[in-house]
N, C-alpha and C positions, 0 to 999 in steps of 0.2 A: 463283741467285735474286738480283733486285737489292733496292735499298732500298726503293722502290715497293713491290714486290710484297709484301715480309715485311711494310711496316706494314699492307698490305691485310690481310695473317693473322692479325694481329695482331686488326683491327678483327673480322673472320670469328669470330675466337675469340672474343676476348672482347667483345664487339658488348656486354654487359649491363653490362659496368666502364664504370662514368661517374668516365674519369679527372680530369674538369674540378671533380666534385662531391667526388671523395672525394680522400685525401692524393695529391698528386703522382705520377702516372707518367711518366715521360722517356719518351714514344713514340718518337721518333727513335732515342734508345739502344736501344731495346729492338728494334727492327725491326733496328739496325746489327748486335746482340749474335744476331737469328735468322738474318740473309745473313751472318754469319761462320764458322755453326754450321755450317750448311748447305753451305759450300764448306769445312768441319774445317780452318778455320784456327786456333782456339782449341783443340780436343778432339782433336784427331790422328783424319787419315784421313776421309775424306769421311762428311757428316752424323754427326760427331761418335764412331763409332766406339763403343765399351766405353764411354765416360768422357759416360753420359746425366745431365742434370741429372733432378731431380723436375720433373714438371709445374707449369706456372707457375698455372695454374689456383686450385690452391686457396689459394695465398700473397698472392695477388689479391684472391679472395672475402673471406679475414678481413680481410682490407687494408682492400677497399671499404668491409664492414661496420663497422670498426672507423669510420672516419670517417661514417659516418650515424650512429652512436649519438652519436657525439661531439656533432656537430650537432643532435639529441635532447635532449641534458644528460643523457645515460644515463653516464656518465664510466665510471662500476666495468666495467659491461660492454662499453664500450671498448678498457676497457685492457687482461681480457680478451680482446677478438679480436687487438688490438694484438700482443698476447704471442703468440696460437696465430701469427699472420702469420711473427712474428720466431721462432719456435722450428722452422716450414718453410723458411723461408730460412736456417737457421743450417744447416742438412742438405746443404746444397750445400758441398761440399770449400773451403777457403780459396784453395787453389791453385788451384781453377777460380772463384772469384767475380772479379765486372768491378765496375767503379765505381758502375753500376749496381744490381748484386747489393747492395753494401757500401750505398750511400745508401739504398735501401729500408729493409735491413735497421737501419740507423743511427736513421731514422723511426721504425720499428715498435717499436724500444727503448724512445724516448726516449716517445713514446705508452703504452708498457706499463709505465714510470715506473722504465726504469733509465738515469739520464742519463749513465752513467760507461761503460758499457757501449756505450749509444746516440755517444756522444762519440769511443768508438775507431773504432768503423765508418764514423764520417762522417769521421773524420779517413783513413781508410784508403782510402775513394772518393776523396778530394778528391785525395790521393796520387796515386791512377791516373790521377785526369783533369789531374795538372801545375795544379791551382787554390791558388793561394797566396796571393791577395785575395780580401776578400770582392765576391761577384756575386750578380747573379741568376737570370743566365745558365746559372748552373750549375743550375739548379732551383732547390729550397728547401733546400741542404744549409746554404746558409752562414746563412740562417734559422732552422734549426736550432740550429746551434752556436751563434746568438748565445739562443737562448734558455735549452741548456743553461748558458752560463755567466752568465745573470740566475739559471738557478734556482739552481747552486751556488753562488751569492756572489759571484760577478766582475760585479757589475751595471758598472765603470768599463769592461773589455775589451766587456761585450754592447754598451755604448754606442756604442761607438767602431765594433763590427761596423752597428749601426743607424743612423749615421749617413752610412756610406758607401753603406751598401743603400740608404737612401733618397734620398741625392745621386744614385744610378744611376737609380731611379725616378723622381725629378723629371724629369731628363734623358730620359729614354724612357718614357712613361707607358703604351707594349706592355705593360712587362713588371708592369703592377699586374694584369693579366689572372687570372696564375695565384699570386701572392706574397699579393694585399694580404689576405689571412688570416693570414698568418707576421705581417704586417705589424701588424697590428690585435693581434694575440696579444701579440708584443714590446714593443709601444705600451704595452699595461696592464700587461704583467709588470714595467716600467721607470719606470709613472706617467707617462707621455709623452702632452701633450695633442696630439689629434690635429692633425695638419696638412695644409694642403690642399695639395692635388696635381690637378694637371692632369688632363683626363679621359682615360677612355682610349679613343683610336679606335675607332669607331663598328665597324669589320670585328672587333673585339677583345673588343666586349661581349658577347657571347652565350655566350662564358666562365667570366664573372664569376660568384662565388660568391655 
């Protein structure tokens, strides 16, 4: 199966996950993480053998949900779905989770209001994917982490992460496509008056949040 094809299964699947709307999916990773499975180069033995994950489906659904309540100001029942997300992903064995695995799951924490918890897993994704500056390239993990450390008290460290993310964003303003909600979050958690940033190409808007 190549990469093509899995993101196509991907989209077949879950055609009703509006990854653009709700927290962040790495489609790419995820299509990489199905054409891997598929040729049992992670799981031993072709399409993965004995060592099946849980269905991605309904880690998904709380996933999505949780970010429409969000978007609601429904917060409580959020953090709620937040939590059922992260307690389905926590079921997948550590030794099979991918960077992938670990950033969602890192999300769904930090959403379901354990930042210390939410803070290992993204530190454990960033691990796998070799990320040792903050980007944006990498998704919204390094977004994350700079918020978990506004929320714990390191507002000088989340600075220093927000200041680089948004030197990266000025310079490429693709990537406010899928961020500038991390972005907008971190802005208030930090009292940072908003600044302007170039637009983002026109192929890029219909993205936007």
């Amino acid at each position: 199966i190549t990469k093509s094809e899995a993101l196509e299964r991907f989209w077949n699947t879950y055609g009703n996950f509006d990854a653009n709307k709700d927290d962040a999916v790495d489609k790419d990773e995820f299509a990489k993480g199905m054409a891997e499975r598929a040729q049992g180069q992670r799981f031993g033995g072709r399409g993965g053998g004995a060592q099946r994950r849980p269905p991605r489906a309904p880690w998904m659904e709380k996933f999505g949900e949780g970010g429409r309540l969000l978007r609601e100001g429904k917060e409580e029942e959020a953090k709620q779905a937040y939590s059922e997300a992260a307690k389905i992903l926590s079921t997948i064995p550590e030794k099979d989770r991918n960077a992938a695995d670990w950033g969602y799951l890192g999300q769904a924490l930090y959403r379901a209001g354990q930042p210390e918890e939410a803070r290992k897993a993204l530190e454990k994704s960033l691990e796998l994917r070799s990320d040792r500056t903050p980007t944006s390239r990498s998704g919204p993990r390094w977004w994350y982490m700079a918020m978990i450390l506004a929320q714990t008290g390191n507002e000088q460290k989340a600075q220093e992460y927000y200041d680089v993310l948004f030197a990266e964003m000025k310079a490429n303003p693709s990537l406010r496509r899928n961020n500038d909600r991390y972005r907008n979050e971190l802005e208030e958690m930090l009292s940072i008056a908003p600044k302007p940033l170039p637009d983002i190409p026109a192929r890029d808007r219909k993205s936007v949040v």
